[in-house]
N, C-alpha and C positions, 0 to 999 in steps of 0.2 A: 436287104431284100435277098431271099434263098430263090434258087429255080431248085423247081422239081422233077423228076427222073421224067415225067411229060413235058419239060421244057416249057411249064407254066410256072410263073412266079406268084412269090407269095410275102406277105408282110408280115417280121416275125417281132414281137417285143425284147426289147433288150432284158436281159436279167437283171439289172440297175431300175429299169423301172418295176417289174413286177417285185422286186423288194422293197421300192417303193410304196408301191400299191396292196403288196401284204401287208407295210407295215402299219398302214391307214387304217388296214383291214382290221388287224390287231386294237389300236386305240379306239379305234369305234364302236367297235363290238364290245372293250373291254370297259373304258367309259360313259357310251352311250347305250348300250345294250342294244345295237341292231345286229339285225343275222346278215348271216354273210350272201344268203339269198337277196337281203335287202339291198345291198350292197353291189354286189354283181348285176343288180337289174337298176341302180339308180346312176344317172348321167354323171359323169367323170362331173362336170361343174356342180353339181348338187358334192357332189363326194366333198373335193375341194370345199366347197363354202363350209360344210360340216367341220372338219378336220382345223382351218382355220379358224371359226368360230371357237373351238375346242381349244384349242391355241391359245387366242386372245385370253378365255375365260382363266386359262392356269396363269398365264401372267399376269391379271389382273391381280388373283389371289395372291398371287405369291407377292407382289407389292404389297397389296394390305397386309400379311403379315409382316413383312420387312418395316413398315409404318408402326404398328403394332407394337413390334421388339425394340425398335427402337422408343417408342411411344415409353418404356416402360421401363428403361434405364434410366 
């Protein structure tokens, strides 16, 4: 937490989460094709579910190909 030259405080993001938070920014948008507008206005747990969902679905994939490759030696 910062105080300000009025000796009010205030709550600042760490720069570990907003690299987080871009980087979500980044595979959502690049992935799923949402704007960053959508993004910035939809709830951190909406974000999450997306981002994990996204997740789950590569590793999915990435099994079945691994099944696949091996499937075909």
């Amino acid at each position: 937490m910062l105080i300000s030259l009025s000796g009010q405080s205030f709550f600042v993001l760490s720069s570990n989460y907003k690299k987080v938070m871009l980087d979500e920014f980044y595979y959502l948008s690049k992935h799923v094709n949402m704007s960053y507008t959508d993004m910035m206005n939809m709830p951190i747990f909406e974000r999450k579910y997306f981002v994990n969902k996204l997740s789950e679905e590569f590793i999915k994939r990435e099994e079945e190909m691994e099944k696949a490759r091996n499937k075909s030696r």
